[in-house]
C-alpha angles and dihedrals in degrees: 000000000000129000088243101039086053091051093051088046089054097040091052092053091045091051083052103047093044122080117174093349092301128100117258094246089200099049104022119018136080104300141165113295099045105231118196079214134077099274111222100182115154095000109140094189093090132062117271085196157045147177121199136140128254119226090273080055099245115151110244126192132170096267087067088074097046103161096022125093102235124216104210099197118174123196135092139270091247089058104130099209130345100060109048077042101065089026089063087048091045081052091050098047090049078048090055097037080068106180084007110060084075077075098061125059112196103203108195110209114200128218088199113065091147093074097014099080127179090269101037085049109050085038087066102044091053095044081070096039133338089238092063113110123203120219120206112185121182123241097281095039098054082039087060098033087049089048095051100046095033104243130164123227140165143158117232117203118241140191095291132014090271109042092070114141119216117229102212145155121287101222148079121210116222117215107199118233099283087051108257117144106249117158144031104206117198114223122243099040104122129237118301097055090067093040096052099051094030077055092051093049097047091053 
C-alpha cells in the first residue's frame, strides 16, 4: 500500500472518530475491555452490514455468523506483501485460539475480482486456513461495501494490462458474536494482537 493511500485511509478513520474536534468516547476512545486495536463501539460512522457473494456465489452477510466473532479483512490475492502477510497472522491466531477459533470466520473480501476469480480466489484463502471464505463482490457491490465501511481502493497501472497493483486499505474491521461492529484492526501487526481481542470478544 501505498504512502498516500495510507494517509487517505488514516485520514478517513480520524474524520470518523472526531466530532467537533473530541473523540467519540464511546466509538473511539479507551474503553473496557482494553483492545490493542482501534475500538469502534458504538460508532455509527461505519456499515453494520454487508451483502456480497463467495466464490460458489452465494450472498453472505453478517447474520450468517451469528455466534461467531467475524474478521472482515479487504485486499486481493497479487498483493506482494501486506496481505499474505496478515492472512498468515490471521492462520496463526486461529492456531493459538486452539477449541475456540470454531467460534471466529475470517471472510476475506477481494478489491480485485477482475483477476480474483471464483477459483484463484478460493484457492488463496484456503491456502491460510480452510475456514477462511472468500468474498468476490462485483463492481457495485465492492463500490457500495467500500462506501459503507470507508475503504480505500484503486487500481495503478503497470508495465502490461494485467500487471496492474491495487492501492487499499490496510485494515480489516471485527463484528462480535452478536454482529456489532467492535474493532479496526491495522495489517501487518503480528499475532497477538488478533488473539487477545479476538479472545475478549469471544468471552
Amino acid at each position: 500500500m501505498s504512502k498516500l493511500s495510507l494517509m487517505r485511509a488514516s485520514r478517513a478513520i480520524l474524520a470518523a472518530c472526531l466530532v467537533g474536534g473530541a473523540l467519540l468516547i464511546a466509538g473511539c476512545g479507551k474503553s473496557e475491555p482494553a483492545f490493542q486495536n482501534l475500538d469502534l463501539t458504538g460508532n455509527k460512522q461505519f456499515g453494520s452490514d454487508f451483502s456480497m457473494p463467495d466464490t460458489d456465489g452465494k450472498l453472505h452477510t453478517i447474520a450468517d455468523y451469528k455466534g461467531k466473532a467475524v474478521v472482515l479483512f479487504f485486499g486481493y490475492t497479487h498483493c506482494p506483501d501486506v496481505c499474505p502477510t496478515t492472512m498468515a497472522e490471521l492462520s496463526q491466531a486461529m492456531q493459538q485460539l486452539g477449541p475456540e477459533a470454531k467460534r471466529v470466520q475470517v471472510l476475506f473480501v477481494t478489491v480485485d475480482p477482475e483477476r480474483d476469480t471464483p477459483q484463484v480466489l478460493s484457492q488463496y484463502v484456503h491456502a491460510f486456513n480452510p475456514s477462511f471464505v472468500g468474498l468476490r463482490p462485483d463492481a457495485a457491490q465492492l463500490a457500495k461495501v467500500a462506501k459503507d465501511f470507508r475503504v480505500y481502493y484503486a487500481k495503478v497501472p503497470g508495465k502490461t494490462p494485467d500487471s496492474y497493483t491495487m492501492n487499499h486499505t490496510a485494515a480489516s474491521y471485527v463484528f462480535d458474536p452478536s454482529g456489532q461492529l467492535r474493532l479496526f484492526a491495522r495489517d501487518g501487526q503480528g499475532v497477538q494482537p488478533w488473539v487477545h481481542d479476538l479472545k475478549l470478544l469471544l468471552g
